[in-house]
N, CA, C and O atoms as a GROMACS GRO file, in nm:
protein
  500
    1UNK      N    1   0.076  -0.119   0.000
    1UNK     CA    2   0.000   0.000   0.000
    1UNK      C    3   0.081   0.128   0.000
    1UNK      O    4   0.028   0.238  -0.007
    2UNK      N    5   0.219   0.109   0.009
    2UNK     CA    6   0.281   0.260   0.011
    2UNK      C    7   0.276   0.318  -0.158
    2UNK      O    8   0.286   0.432  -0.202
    3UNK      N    9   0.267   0.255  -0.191
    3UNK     CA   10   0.296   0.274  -0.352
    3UNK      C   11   0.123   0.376  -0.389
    3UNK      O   12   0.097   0.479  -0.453
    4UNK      N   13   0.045   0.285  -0.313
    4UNK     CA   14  -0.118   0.404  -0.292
    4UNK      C   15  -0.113   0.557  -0.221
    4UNK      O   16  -0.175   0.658  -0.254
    5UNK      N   17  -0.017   0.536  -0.115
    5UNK     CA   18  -0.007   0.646  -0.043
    5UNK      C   19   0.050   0.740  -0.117
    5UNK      O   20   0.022   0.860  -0.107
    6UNK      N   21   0.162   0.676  -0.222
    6UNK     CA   22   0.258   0.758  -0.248
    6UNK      C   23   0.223   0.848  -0.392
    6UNK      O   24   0.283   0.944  -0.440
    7UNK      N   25   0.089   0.766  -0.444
    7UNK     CA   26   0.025   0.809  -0.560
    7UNK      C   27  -0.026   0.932  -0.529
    7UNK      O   28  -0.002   1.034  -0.594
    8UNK      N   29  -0.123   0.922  -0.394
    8UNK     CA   30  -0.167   1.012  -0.306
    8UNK      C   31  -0.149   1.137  -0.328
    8UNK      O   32  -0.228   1.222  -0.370
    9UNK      N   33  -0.025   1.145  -0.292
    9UNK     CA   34   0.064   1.233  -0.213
    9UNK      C   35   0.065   1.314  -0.335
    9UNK      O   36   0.033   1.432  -0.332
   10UNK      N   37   0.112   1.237  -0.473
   10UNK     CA   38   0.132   1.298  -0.511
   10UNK      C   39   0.060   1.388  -0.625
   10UNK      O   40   0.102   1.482  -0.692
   11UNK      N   41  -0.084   1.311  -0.621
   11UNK     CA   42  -0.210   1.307  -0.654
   11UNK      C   43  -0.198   1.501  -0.604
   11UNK      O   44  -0.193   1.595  -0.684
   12UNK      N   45  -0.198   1.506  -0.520
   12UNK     CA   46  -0.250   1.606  -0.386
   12UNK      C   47  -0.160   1.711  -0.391
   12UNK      O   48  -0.173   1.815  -0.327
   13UNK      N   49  -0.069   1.682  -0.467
   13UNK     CA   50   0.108   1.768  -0.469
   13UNK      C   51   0.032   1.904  -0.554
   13UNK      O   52  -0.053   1.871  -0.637
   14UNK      N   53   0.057   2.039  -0.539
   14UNK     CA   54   0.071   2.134  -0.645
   14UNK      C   55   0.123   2.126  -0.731
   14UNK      O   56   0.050   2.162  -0.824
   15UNK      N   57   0.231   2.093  -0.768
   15UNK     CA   58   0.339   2.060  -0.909
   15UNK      C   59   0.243   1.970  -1.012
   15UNK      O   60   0.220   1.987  -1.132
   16UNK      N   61   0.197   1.874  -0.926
   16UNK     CA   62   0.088   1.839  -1.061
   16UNK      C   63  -0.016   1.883  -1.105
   16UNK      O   64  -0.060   1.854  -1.216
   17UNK      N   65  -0.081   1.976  -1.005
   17UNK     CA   66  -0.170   2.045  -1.033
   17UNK      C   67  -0.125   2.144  -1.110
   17UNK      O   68  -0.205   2.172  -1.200
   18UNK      N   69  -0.003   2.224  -1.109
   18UNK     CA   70   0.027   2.329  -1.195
   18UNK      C   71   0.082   2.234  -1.340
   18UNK      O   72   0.047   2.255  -1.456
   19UNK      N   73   0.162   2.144  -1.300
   19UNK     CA   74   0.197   2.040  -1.457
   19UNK      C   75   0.027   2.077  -1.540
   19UNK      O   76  -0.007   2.160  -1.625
   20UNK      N   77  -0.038   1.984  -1.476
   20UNK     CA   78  -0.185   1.985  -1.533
   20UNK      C   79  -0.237   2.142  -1.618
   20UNK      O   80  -0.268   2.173  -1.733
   21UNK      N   81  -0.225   2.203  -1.506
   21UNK     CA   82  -0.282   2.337  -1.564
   21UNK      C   83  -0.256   2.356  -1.679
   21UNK      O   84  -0.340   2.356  -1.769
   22UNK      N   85  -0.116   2.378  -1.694
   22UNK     CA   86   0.033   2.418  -1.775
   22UNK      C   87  -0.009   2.376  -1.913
   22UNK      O   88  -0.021   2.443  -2.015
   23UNK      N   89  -0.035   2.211  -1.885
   23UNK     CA   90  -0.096   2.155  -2.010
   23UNK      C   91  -0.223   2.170  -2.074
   23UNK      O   92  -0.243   2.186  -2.194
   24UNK      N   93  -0.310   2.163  -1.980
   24UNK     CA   94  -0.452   2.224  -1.995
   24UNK      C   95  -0.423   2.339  -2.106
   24UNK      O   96  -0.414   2.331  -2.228
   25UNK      N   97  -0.412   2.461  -2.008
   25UNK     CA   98  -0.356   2.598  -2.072
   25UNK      C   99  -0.343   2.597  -2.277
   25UNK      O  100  -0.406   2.633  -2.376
   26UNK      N  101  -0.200   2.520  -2.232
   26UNK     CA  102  -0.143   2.504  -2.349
   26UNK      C  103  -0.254   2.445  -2.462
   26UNK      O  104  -0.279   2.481  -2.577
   27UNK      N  105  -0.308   2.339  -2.380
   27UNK     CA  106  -0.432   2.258  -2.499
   27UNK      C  107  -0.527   2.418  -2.535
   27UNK      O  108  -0.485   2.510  -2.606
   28UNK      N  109  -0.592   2.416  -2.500
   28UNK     CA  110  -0.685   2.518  -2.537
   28UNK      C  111  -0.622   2.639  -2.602
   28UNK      O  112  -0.685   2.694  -2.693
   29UNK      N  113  -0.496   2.689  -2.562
   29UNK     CA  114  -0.438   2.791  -2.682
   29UNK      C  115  -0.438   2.730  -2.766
   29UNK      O  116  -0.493   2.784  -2.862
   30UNK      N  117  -0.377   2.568  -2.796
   30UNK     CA  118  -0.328   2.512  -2.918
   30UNK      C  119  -0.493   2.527  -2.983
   30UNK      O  120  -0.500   2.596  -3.085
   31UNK      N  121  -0.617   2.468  -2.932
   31UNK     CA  122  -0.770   2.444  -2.983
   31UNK      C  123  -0.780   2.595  -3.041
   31UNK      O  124  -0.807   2.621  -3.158
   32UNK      N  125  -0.756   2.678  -2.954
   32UNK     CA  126  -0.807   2.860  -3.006
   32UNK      C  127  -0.751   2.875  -3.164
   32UNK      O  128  -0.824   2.898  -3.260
   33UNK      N  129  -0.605   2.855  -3.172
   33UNK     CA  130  -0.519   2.900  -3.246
   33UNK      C  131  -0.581   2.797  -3.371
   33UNK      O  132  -0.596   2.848  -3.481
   34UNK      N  133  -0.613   2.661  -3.353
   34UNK     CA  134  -0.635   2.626  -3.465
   34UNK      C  135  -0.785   2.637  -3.503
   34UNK      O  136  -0.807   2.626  -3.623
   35UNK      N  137  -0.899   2.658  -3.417
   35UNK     CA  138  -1.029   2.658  -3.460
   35UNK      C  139  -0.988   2.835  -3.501
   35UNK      O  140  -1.066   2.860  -3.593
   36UNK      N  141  -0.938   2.910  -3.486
   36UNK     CA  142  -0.904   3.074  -3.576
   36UNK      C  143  -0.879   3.043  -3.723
   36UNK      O  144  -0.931   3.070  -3.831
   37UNK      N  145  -0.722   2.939  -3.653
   37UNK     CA  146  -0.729   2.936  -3.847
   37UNK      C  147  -0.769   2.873  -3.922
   37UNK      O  148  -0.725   2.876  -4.036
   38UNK      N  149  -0.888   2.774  -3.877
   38UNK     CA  150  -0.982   2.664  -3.951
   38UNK      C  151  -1.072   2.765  -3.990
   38UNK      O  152  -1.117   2.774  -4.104
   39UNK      N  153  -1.117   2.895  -3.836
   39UNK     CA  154  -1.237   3.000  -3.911
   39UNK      C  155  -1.162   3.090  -4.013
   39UNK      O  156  -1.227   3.123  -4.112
   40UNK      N  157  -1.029   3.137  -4.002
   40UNK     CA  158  -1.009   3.224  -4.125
   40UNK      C  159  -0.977   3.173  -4.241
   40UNK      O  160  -0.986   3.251  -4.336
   41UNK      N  161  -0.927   3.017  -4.270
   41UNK     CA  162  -0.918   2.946  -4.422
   41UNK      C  163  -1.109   2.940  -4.464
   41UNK      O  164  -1.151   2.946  -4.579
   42UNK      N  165  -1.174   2.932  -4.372
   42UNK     CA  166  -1.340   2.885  -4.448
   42UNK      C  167  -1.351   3.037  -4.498
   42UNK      O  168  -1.351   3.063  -4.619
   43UNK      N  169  -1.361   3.135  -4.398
   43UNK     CA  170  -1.379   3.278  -4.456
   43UNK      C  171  -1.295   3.321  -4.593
   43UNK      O  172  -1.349   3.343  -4.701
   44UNK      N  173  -1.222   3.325  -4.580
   44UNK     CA  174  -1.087   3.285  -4.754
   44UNK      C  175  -1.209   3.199  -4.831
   44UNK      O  176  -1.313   3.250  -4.871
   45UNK      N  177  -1.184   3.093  -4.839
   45UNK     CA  178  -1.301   2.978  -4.914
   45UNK      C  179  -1.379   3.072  -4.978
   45UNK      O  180  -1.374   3.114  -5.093
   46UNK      N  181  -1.487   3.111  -4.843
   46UNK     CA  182  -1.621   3.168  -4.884
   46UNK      C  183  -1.592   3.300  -4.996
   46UNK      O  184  -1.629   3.320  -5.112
   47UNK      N  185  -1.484   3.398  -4.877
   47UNK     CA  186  -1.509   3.506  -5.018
   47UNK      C  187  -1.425   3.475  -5.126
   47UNK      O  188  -1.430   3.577  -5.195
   48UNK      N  189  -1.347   3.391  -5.185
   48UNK     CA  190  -1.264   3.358  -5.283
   48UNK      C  191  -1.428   3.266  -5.366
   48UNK      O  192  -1.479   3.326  -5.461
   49UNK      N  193  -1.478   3.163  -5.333
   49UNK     CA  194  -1.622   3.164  -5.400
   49UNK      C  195  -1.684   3.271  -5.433
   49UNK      O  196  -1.710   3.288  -5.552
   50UNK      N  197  -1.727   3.377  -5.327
   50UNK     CA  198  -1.801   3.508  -5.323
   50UNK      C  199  -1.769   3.596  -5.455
   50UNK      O  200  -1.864   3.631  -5.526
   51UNK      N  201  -1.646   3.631  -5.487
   51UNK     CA  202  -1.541   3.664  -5.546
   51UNK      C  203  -1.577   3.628  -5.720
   51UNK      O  204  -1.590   3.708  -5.813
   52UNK      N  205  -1.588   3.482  -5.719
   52UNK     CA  206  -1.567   3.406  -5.820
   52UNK      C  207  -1.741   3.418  -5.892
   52UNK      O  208  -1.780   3.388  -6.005
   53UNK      N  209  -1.799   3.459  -5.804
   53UNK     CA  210  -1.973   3.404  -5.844
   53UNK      C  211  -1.971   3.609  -5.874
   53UNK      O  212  -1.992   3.645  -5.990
   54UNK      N  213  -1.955   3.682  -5.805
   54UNK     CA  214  -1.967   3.829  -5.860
   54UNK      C  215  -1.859   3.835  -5.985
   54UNK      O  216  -1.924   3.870  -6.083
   55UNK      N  217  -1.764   3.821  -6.010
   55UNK     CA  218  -1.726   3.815  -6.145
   55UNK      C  219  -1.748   3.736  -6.250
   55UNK      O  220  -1.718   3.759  -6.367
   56UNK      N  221  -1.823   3.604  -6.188
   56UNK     CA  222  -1.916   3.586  -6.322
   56UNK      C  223  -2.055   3.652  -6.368
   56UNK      O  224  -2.102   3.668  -6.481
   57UNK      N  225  -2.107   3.689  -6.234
   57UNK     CA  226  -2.229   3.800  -6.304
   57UNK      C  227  -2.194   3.902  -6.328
   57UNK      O  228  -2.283   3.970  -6.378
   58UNK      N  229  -2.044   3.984  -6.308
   58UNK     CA  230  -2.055   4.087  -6.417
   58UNK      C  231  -2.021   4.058  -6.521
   58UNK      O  232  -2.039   4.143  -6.608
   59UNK      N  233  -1.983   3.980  -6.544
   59UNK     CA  234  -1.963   3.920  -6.691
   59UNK      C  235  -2.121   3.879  -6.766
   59UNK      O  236  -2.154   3.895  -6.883
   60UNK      N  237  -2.174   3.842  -6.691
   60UNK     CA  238  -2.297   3.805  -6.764
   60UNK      C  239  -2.354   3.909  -6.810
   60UNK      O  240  -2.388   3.922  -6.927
   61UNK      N  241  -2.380   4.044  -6.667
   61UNK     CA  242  -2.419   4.138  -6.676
   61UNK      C  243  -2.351   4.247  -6.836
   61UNK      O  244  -2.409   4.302  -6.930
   62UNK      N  245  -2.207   4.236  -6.797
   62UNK     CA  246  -2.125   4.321  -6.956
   62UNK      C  247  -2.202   4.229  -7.059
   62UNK      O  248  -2.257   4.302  -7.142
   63UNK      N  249  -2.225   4.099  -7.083
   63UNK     CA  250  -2.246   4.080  -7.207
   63UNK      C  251  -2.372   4.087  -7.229
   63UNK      O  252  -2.399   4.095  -7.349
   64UNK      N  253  -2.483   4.087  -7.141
   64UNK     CA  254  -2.620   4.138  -7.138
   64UNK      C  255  -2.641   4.292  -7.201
   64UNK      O  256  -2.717   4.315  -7.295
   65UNK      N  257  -2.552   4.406  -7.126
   65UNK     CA  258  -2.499   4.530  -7.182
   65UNK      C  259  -2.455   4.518  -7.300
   65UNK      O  260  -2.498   4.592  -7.388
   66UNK      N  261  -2.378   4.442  -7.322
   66UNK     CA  262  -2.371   4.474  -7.486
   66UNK      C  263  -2.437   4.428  -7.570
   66UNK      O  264  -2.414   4.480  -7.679
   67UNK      N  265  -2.545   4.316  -7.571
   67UNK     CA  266  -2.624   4.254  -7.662
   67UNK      C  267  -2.723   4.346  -7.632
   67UNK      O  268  -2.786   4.374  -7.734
   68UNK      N  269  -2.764   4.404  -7.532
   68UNK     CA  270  -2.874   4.545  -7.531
   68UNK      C  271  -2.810   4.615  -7.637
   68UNK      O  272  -2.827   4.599  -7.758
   69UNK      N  273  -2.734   4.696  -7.578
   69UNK     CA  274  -2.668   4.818  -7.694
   69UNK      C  275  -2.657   4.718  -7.883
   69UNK      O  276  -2.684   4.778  -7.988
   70UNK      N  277  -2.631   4.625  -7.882
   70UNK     CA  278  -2.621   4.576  -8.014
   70UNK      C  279  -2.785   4.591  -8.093
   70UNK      O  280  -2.812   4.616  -8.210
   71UNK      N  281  -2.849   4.572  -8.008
   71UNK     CA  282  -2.991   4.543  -8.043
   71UNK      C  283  -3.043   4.677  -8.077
   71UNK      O  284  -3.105   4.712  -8.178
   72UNK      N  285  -3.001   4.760  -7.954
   72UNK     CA  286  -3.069   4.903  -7.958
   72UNK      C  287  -3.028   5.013  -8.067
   72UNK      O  288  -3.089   5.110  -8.110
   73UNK      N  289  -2.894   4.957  -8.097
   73UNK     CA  290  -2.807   5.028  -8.274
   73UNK      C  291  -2.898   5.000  -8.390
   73UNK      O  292  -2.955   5.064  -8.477
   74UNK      N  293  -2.885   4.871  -8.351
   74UNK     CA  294  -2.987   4.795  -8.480
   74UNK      C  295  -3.131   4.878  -8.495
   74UNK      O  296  -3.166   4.940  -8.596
   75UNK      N  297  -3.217   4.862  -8.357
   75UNK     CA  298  -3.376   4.914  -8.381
   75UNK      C  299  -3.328   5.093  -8.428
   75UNK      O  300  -3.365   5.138  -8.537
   76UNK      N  301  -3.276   5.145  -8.368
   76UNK     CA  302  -3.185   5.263  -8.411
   76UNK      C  303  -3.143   5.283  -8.558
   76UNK      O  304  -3.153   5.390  -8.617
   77UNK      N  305  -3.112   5.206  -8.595
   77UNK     CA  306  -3.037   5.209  -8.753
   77UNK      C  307  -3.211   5.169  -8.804
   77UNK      O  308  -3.252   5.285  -8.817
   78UNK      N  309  -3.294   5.108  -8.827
   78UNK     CA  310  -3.385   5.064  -8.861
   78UNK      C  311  -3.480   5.231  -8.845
   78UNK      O  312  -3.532   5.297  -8.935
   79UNK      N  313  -3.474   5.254  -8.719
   79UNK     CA  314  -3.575   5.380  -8.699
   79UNK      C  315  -3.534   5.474  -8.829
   79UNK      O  316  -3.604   5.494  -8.928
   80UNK      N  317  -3.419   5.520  -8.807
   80UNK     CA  318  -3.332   5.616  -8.914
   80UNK      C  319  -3.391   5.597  -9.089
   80UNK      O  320  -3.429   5.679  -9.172
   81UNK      N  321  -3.375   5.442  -9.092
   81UNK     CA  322  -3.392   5.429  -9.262
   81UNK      C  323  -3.548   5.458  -9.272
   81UNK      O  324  -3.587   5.520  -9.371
   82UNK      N  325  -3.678   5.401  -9.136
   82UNK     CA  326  -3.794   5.454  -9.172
   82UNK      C  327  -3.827   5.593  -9.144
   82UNK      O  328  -3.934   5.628  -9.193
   83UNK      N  329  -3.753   5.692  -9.070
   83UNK     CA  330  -3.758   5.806  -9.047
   83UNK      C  331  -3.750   5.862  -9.241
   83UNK      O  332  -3.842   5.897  -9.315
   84UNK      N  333  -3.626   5.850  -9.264
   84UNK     CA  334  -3.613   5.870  -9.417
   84UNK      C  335  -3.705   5.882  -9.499
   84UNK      O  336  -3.743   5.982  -9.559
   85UNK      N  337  -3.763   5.714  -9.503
   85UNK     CA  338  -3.818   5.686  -9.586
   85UNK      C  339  -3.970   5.781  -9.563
   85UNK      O  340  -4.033   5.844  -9.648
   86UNK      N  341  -3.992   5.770  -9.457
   86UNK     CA  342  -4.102   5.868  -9.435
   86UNK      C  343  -4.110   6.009  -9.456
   86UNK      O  344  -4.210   6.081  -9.453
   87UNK      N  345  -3.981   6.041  -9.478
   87UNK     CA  346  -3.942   6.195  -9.480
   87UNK      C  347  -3.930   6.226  -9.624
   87UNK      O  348  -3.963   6.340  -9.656
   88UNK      N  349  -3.880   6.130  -9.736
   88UNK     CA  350  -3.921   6.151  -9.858
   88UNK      C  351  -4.068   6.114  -9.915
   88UNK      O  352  -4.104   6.160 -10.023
   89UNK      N  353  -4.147   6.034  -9.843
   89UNK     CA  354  -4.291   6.018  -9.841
   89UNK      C  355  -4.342   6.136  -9.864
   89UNK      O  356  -4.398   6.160  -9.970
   90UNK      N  357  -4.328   6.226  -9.767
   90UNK     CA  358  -4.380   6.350  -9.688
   90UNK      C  359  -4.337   6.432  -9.818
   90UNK      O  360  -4.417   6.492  -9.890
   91UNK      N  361  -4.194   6.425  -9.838
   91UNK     CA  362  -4.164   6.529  -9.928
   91UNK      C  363  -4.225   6.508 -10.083
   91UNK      O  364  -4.251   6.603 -10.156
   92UNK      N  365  -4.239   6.397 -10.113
   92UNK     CA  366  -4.288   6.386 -10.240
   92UNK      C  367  -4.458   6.444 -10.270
   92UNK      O  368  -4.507   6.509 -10.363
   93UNK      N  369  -4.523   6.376 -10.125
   93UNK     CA  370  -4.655   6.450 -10.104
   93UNK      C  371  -4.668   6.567 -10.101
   93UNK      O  372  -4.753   6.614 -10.176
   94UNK      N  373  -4.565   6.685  -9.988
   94UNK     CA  374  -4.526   6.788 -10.031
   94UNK      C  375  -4.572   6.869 -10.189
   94UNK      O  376  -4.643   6.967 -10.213
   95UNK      N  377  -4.482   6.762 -10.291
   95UNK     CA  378  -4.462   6.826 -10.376
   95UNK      C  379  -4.591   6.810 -10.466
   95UNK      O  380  -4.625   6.890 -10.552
   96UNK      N  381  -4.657   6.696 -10.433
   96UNK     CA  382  -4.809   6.672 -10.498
   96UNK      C  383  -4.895   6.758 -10.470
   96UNK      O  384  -4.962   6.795 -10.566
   97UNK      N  385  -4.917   6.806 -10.367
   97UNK     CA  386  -5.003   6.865 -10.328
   97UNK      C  387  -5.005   7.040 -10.345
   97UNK      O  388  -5.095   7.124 -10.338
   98UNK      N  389  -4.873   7.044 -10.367
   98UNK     CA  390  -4.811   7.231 -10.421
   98UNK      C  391  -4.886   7.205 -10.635
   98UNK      O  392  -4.960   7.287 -10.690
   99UNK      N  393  -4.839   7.084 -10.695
   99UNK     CA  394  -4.922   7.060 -10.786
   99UNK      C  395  -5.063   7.081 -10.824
   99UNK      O  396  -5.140   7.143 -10.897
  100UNK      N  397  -5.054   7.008 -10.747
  100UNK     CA  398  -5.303   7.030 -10.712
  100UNK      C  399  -5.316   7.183 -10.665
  100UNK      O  400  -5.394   7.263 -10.716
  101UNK      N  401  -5.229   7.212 -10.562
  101UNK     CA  402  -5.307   7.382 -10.527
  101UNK      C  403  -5.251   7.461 -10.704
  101UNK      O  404  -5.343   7.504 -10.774
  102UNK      N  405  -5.186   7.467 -10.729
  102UNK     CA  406  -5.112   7.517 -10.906
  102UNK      C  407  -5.226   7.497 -10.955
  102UNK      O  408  -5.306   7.590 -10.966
  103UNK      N  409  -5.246   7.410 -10.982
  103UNK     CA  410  -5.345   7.334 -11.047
  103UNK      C  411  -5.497   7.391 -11.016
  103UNK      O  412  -5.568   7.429 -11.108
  104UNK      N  413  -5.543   7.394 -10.874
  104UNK     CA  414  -5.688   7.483 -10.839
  104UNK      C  415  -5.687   7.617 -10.857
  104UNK      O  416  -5.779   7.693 -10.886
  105UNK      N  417  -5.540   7.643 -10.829
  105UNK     CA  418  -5.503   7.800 -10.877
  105UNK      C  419  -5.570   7.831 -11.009
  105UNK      O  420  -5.655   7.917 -11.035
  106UNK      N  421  -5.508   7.731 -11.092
  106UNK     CA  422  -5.519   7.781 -11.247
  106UNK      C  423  -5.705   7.760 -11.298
  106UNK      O  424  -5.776   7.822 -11.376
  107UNK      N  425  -5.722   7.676 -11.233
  107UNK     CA  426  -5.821   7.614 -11.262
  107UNK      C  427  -5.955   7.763 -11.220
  107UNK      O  428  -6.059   7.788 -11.281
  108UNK      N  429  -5.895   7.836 -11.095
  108UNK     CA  430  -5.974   7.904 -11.080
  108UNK      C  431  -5.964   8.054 -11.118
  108UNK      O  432  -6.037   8.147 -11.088
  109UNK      N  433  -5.859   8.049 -11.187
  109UNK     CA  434  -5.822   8.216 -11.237
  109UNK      C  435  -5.914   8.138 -11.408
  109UNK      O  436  -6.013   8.193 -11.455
  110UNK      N  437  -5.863   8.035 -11.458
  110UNK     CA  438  -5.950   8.039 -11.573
  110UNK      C  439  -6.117   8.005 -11.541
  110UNK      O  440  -6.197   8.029 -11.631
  111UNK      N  441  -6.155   7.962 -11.441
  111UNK     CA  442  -6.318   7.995 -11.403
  111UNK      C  443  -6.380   8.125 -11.377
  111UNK      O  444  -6.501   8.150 -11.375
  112UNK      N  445  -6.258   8.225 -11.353
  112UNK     CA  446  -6.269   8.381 -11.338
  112UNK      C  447  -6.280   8.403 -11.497
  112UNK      O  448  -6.396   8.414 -11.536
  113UNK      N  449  -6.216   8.407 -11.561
  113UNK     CA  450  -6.210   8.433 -11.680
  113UNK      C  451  -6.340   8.418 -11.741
  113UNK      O  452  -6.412   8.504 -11.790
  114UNK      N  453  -6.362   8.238 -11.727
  114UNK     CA  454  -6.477   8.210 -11.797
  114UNK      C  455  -6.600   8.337 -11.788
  114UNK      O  456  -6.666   8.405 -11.867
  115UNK      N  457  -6.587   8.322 -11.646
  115UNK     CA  458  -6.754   8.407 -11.608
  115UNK      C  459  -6.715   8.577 -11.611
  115UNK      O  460  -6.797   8.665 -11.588
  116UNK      N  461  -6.606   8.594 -11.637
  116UNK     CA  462  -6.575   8.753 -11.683
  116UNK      C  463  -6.646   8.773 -11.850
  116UNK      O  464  -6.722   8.858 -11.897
  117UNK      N  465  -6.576   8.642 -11.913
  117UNK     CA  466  -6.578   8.652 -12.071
  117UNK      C  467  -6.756   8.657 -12.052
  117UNK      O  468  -6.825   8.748 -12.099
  118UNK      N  469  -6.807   8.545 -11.976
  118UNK     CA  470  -7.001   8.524 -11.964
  118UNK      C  471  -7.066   8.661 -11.949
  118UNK      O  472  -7.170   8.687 -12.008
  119UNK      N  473  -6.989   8.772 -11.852
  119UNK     CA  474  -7.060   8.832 -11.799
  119UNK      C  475  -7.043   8.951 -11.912
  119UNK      O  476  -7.139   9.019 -11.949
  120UNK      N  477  -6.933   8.966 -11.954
  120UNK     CA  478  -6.883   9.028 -12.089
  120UNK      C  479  -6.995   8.980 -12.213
  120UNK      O  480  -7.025   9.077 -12.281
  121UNK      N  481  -7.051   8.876 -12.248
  121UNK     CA  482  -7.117   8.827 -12.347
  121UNK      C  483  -7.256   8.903 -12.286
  121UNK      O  484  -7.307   8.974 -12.373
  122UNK      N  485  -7.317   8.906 -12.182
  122UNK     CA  486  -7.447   8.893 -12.156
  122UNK      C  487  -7.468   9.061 -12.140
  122UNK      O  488  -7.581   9.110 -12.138
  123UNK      N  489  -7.341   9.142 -12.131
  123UNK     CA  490  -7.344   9.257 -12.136
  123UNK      C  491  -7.382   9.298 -12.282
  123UNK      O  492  -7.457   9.390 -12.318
  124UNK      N  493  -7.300   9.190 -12.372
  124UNK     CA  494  -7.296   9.225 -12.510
  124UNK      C  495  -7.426   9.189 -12.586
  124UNK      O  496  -7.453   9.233 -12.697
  125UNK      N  497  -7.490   9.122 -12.528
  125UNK     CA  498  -7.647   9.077 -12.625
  125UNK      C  499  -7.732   9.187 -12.526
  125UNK      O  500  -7.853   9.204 -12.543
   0.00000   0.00000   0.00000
């Protein structure tokens, strides 16, 4: 039984209680230090994913932007040629219609005439 006593003793001793601590201590810095850098490699991870997923939607986004703008040249270039085309429409009508008034013009200086020459005749009988 001395070999019990002597476990005891030393069971009961401070030195092992501070050994213990010492190690304790040490464990849990060692746990801190590595659950930090287990949390700062996942945070890395995440925004290096984070990172990777926003530069593919601006990419999606630039080429969305430019197939807009491609499209919008196009309806653009399209507006332009019917703007034109409508604008020589206009102008040709323009010019029809300066015809026809010429035309009612004349039509009505010689209906003046007529009924001048009528009224001239009816003077004359």
């Amino acid at each position: 039984m001395p070999d019990l006593k002597t476990a005891q003793q030393i069971a009961q001793s401070q030195y092992v209680f501070s050994i213990l601590f010492i190690f304790l201590f040490f464990s849990v810095i060692g746990a801190c230090v590595w659950l930090f850098n287990n949390l700062r490699k996942e945070n890395e991870e995440r925004e290096k994913k984070i990172m990777e997923m926003h530069e593919k939607r601006e990419k999606e986004l630039l080429q969305t932007n430019l197939e807009y703008k491609l499209e919008s040249k196009e309806r653009e270039q399209k507006l332009m040629e019917h703007l034109e085309r409508t604008t020589e429409a206009q102008k040709e009508m323009s010019q029809t219609m300066e015809k026809v008034q010429q035309g009612l013009s004349t039509l009505e200086t010689n209906i003046k005439d007529v009924w001048m020459e009528i009224k001239h005749l009816k003077k004359v009988n």
